[in-house]
MILOZA-439728 format. One line per 10 residues: number of its first residue (from 1); their letters; for each residue x, y, z of C-alpha. Coordinates in steps of 0.5 Angstrom, whole numbers, plus 500, padded with zeros to 3 digits. Layout:
BEGIN
NUM = a = X:Y:Z ~ ...
END
This chain:
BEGIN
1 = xxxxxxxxxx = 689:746:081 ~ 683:746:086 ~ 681:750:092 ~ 676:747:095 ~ 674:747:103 ~ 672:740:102 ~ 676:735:105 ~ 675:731:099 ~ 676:733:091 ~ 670:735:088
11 = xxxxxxxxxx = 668:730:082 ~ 669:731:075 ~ 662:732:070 ~ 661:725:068 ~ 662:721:075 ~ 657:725:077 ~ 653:723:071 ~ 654:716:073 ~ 653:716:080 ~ 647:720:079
21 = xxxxxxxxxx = 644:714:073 ~ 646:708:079 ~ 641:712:084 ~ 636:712:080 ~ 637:705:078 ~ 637:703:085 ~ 631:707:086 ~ 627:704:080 ~ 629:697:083 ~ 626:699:090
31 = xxxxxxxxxx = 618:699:087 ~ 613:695:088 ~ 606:693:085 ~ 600:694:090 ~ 597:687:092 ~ 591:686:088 ~ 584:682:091 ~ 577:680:088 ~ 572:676:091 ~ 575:669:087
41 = xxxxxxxxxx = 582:671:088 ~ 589:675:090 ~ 594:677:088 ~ 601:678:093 ~ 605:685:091 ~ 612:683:085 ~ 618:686:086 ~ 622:687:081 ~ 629:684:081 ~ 634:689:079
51 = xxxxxxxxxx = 641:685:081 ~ 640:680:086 ~ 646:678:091 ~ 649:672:094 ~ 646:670:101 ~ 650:665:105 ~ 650:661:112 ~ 653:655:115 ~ 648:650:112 ~ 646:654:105
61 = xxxxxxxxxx = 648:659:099 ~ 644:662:094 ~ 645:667:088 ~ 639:672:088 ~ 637:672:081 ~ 637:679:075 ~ 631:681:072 ~ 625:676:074 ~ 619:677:077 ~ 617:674:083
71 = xxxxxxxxxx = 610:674:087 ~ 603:668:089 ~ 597:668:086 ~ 591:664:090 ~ 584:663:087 ~ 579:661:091 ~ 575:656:087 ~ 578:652:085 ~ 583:652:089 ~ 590:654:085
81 = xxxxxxxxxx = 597:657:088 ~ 601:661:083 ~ 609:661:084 ~ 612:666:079 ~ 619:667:079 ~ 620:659:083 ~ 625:655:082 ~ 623:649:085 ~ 618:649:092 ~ 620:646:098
91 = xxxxxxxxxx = 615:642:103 ~ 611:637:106 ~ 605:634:106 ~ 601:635:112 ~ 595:632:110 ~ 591:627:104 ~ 584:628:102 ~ 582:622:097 ~ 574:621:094 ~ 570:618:089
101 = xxxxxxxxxx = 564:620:086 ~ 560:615:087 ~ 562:612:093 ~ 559:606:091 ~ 561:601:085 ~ 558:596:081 ~ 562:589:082 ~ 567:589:075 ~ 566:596:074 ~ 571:602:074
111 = xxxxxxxxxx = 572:607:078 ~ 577:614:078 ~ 579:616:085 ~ 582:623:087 ~ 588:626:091 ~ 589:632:094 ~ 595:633:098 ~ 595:640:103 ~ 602:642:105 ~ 605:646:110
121 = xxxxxxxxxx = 606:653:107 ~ 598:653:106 ~ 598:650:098 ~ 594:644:094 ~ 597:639:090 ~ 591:637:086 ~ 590:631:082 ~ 596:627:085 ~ 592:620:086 ~ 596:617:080
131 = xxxxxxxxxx = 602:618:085 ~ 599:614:091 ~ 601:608:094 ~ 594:604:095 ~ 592:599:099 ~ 586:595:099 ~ 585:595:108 ~ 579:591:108 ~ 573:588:104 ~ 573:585:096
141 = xxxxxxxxxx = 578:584:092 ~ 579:591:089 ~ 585:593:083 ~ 587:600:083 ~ 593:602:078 ~ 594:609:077 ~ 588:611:082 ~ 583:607:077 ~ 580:603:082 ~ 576:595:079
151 = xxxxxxxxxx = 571:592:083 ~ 572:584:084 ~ 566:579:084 ~ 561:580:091 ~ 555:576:093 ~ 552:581:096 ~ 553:588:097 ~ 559:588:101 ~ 563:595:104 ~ 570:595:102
161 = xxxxxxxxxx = 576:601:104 ~ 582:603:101 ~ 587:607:103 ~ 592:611:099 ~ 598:614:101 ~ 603:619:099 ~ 610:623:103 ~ 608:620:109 ~ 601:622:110 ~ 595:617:108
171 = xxxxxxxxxx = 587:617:108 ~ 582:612:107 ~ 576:613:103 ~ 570:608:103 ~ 566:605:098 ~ 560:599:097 ~ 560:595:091 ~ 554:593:089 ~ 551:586:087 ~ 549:586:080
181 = xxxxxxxxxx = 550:578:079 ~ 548:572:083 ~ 551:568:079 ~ 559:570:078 ~ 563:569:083 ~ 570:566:083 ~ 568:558:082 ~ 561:559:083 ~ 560:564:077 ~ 555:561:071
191 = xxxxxxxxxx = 553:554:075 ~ 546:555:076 ~ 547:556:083 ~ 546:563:087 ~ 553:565:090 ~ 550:567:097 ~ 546:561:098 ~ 553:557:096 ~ 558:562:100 ~ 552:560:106
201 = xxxxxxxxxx = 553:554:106 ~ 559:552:104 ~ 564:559:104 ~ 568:561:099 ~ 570:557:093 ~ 569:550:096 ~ 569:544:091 ~ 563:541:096 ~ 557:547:093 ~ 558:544:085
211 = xxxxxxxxxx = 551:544:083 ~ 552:535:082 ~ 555:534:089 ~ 551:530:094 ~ 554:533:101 ~ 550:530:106 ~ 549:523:103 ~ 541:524:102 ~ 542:522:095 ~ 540:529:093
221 = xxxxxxxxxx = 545:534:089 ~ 546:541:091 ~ 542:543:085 ~ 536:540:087 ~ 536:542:094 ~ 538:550:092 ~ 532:549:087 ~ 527:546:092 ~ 530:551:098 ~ 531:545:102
231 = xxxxxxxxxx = 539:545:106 ~ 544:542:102 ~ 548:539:108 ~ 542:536:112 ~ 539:529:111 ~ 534:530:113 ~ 532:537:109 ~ 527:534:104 ~ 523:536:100 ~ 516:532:101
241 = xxxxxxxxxx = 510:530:096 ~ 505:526:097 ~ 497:525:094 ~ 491:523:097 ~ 483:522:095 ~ 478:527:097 ~ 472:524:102 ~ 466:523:098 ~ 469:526:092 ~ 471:521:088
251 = xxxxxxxxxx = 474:524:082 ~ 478:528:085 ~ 485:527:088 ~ 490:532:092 ~ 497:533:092 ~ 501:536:097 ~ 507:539:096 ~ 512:542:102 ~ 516:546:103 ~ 513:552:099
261 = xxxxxxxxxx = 517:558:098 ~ 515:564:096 ~ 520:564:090 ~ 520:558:087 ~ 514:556:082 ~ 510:549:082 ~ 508:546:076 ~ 504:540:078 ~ 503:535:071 ~ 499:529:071
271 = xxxxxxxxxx = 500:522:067 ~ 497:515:066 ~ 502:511:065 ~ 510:511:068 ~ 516:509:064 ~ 521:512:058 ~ 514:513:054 ~ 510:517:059 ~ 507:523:057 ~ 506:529:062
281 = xxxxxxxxxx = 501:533:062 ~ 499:540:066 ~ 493:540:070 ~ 487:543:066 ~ 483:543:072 ~ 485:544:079 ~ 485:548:086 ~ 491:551:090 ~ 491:552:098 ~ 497:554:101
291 = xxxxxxxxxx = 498:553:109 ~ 504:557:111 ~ 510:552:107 ~ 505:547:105 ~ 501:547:098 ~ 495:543:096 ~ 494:542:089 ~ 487:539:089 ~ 486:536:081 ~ 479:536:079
301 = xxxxxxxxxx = 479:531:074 ~ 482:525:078 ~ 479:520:073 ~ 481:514:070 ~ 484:507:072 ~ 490:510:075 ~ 493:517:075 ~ 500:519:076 ~ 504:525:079 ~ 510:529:079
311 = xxxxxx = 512:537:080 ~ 516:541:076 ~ 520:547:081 ~ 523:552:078 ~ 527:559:081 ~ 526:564:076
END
């Protein structure tokens, strides 16, 4: 028997050996490391999880966990977020970065596009752009698979923008494709024609801009009229040649060349005679003048009982 002035009975020696290891436990299950900072990073106090509890409500359950660590660590740069002890992240994204680096891409070239999505709890995820969906909204034809993009074919330096989306959010990123070529467009590529003065004239992949077709009834092909920079569907664009004597110089002849352009090469040749057996020859001996698009080749040695004229054009 016991007498005791407490209402209760008192506790034999082993439960309270006991009752004082579970307080102790408790205690060691309340503490906490201190948050940790530096200039490139911090790192959110862990707690150690000594048993865990089931939390409920109408909409969710969860079973606390035993034993783990928890906590976030961020590092400024590069960006990174840490979540040790989760499960599983819950978010949305917010927003979409996308970039190239160049923005500029040579046409049949390849390029490595980057993603980055923000989300709402203020974390990254970084290098998703495989993970997008991408479209091309405006410019050349461009093939991205896995956020590797491939340039088409341009006549020129042509801007072009691509957008990528992910989880609702989209960004658009913009890009200029360089010319490398001038001949290797679609079914422009390797005719002998530059591409821009067929698109100009005829557009894209027209039938009429073959380097034999004649498109304005004058007789002369495309080919010619590009090389003497004349206007493949104008009749009346011609290229003129023409050779009169010199007064009071009857050795010499001139000979006129129209239009000149800049970019062309002229190469005047002479021969005696006409015919399948006709031998041409450069002049050895001559002047040139021009007069804005207009040529003059004065041949110093115009000799003989007749003398006859062709030019040779040629754009390098």
């Amino acid at each position: 028997m016991f007498l005791t002035d407490s209402p209760f009975p008192p506790c034999p020696a082993n439960l309270m050996k006991i009752a004082s290891s579970l307080f102790l436990l408790l205690c060691a299950s309340a503490l906490h490391a201190g948050p940790r900072t530096s200039a490139s990073y911090s790192l959110t106090a862990e707690s150690n999880d000594g048993g865990g509890q089931r939390a409920a409500s109408v909409n969710y359950q969860n079973d606390g966990s035993a034993g783990g660590v928890s906590g976030i660590s961020n590092a400024a740069a590069p960006a990174e977020t840490a979540k040790s002890g989760y499960l599983g992240q819950l978010y949305e994204v917010t927003s979409l970065q996308v970039a190239a680096a160049p923005t500029t891409l040579n046409e049949a070239a390849t390029s490595q596009f980057s993603a980055t999505a923000m989300l709402d709890d203020g974390t990254i995820l970084a290098s998703i752009a495989n993970a997008l969906t991408w479209s091309v909204l405006n410019g050349p034809s461009i093939t991205i698979s896995g956020g590797l993009a491939t340039a088409g074919h341009v006549y020129q330096d042509t801007a072009a923008t691509v957008q990528g989306s992910y989880f609702g959010a989209s960004s658009i990123l913009n890009l200029t494709i360089l010319n490398i070529g001038n001949d290797d467009l679609g079914r422009y590529a390797g005719d002998g024609i530059a591409d821009s003065w067929q698109v100009q004239y005829f557009g894209q992949n027209n039938p009429n801009a073959a380097p034999g077709f004649v498109s304005d009834g004058s007789g002369l092909t495309n080919l010619f009229k590009f090389t003497a920079g004349l206007v493949p569907n104008d009749a009346t664009s011609r290229f003129l040649l023409s050779n009169t004597t010199v007064p009071n110089q009857p050795g010499q002849m001139q000979i006129v060349i129209s239009p000149m352009l800049l970019d062309r090469t002229y190469t005047v040749k002479a021969s005696p005679t006409l015919g399948s057996g006709a031998v041409w020859s450069e002049l050895t001996s001559f002047t040139t003048s021009d007069n804005g698009t207009q040529r003059t080749v004065t041949d110093m040695s115009a000799t003989g009982t007749s003398k006859f004229y062709r030019v040779e054009i040629t754009k390098p």
